[in-house]
C-alpha positions in Angstrom: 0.2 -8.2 110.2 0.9 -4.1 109.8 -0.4 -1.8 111.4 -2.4 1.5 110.3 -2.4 4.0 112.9 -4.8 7.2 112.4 -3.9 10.5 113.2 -6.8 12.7 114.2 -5.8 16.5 115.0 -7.3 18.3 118.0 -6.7 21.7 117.7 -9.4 24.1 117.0 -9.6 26.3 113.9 -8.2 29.8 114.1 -10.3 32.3 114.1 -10.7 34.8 111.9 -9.7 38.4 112.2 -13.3 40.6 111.7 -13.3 42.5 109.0 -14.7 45.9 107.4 -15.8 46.6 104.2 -14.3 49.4 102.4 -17.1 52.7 102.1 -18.7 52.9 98.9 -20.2 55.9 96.8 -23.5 56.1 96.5 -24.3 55.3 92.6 -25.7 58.6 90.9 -28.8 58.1 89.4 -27.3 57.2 86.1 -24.2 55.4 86.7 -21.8 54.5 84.1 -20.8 51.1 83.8 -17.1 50.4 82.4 -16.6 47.2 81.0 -13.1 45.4 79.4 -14.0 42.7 77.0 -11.0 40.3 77.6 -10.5 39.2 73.8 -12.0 35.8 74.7 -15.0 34.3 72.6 -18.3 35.6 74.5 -16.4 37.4 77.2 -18.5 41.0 76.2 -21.9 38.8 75.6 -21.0 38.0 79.1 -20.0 41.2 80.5 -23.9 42.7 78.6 -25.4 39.6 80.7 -23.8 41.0 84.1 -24.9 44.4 83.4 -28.3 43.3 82.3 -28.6 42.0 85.8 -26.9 44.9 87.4 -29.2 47.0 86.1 -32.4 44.7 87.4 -30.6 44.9 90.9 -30.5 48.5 91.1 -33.7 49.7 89.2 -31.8 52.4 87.1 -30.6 53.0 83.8 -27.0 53.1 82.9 -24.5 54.0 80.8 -22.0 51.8 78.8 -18.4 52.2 78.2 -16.4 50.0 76.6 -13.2 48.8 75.9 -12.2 45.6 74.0 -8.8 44.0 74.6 -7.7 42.5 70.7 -6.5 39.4 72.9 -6.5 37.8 76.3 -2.6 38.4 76.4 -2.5 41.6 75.6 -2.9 43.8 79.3 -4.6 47.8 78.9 -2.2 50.6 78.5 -2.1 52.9 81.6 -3.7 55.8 79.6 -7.0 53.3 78.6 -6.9 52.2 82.7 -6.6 55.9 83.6 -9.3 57.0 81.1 -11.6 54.4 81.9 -11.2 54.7 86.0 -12.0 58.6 85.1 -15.4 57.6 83.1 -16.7 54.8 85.0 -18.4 54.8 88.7 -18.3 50.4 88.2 -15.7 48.7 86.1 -16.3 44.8 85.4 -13.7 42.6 83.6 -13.0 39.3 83.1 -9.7 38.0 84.5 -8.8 34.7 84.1 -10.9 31.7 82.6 
């Protein structure tokens, strides 16, 4: 007859290291919101959904910027990064699938 035999570890979980968020800006009253459509069906339906609620959760209006990527494999050029990291107090993008 064999024989199973069951291993069972015993030693406790590391613990984590604590951890501090990085400091935010305040939002001005009338943030602007960045976003980069990733060139993927819906992705900026999407991104207007996430700044839809964004906008609920802080109580403000906002501005829009936008950029639109012609495909998912195509990456920004530094100058629209640069450009958009100059305009925009909250950039959201879509990175993967």
């Amino acid at each position: 007859m064999s024989k199973i035999t069951v291993l069972r570890p015993s030693v406790d979980e590391p613990q984590a290291s604590p951890f501090v968020l990085a400091e935010r800006n305040e939002l001005p009253q009338r943030p602007v919101i960045g976003l980069v459509a990733n060139g993927k069906p819906l992705a900026a339906e999407l991104l207007d959904v996430l700044v839809d609620e964004l906008r609920a959760r802080i109580r403000r209006e906002v501005l829009i910027e936008r950029i639109a990527k012609p495909s998912a494999g195509l990456t920004l050029s530094a100058g629209e990064a640069d450009n958009m990291a100059a305009r925009a107090h909250v950039i959201i993008t879509g990175v993967g699938d």
